[in-house]
N, C-alpha and C positions, 0 to 999 in steps of 0.2 A: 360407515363407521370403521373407525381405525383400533386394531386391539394389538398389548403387549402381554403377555403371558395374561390373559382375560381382562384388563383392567381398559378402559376406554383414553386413546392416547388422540384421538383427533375422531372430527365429523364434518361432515361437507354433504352437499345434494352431490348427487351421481349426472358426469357431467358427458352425454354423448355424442358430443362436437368434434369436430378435427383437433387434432395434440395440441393443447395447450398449456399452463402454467396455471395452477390454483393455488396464490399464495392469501395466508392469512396476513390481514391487515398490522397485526402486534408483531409478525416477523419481519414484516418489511420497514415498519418500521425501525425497528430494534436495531435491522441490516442497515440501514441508511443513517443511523447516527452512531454505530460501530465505525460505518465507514467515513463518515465528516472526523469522529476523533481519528482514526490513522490519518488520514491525509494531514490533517494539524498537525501530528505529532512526528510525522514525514518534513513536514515542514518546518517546527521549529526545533527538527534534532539535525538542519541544515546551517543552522547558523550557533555563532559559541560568543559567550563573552569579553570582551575585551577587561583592560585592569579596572578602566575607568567606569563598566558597567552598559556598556553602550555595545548591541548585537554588529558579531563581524560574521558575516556569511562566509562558507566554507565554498572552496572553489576546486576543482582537479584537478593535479598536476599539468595534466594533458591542457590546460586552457590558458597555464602561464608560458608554457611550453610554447603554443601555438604563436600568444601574444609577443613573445621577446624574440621568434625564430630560434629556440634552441631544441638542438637533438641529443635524446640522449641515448649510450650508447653502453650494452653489456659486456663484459668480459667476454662473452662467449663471441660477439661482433669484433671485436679486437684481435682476437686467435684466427678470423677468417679469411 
């Protein structure tokens, strides 16, 4: 039995096997669909809308860069 200043905050059988993980079924759940919405929400804060309403996915500099052969170059590159 698990206590916080006396009051009962968890219970479990007393487990004396090699280290393992005893999770409760309502946490992992709970974790598992915390973690389905971020990935979603990873996902569609990857793409923006266009006027017309229609999703245009964000891309990074570094991949038009790649695509077109351009380099680019700082101030500080120019002075050396």
């Amino acid at each position: 039995m698990l206590r916080c200043d006396g009051e009962v905050i968890g219970e479990h059988a007393r487990s004396w096997v090699a280290p393992q993980t005893i999770a409760d079924p309502f946490h992992v759940a709970t974790a598992r669909g915390l973690h389905r919405f971020f990935q979603q929400q990873k996902h569609l804060a990857s793409f923006r809308h266009h006027a017309d309403g229609h999703p245009v996915q964000l891309r990074a500099v570094n991949d038009y860069a790649a695509l077109f052969s351009v380099t680019f170059h700082t101030h500080e590159q120019e002075g050396a």
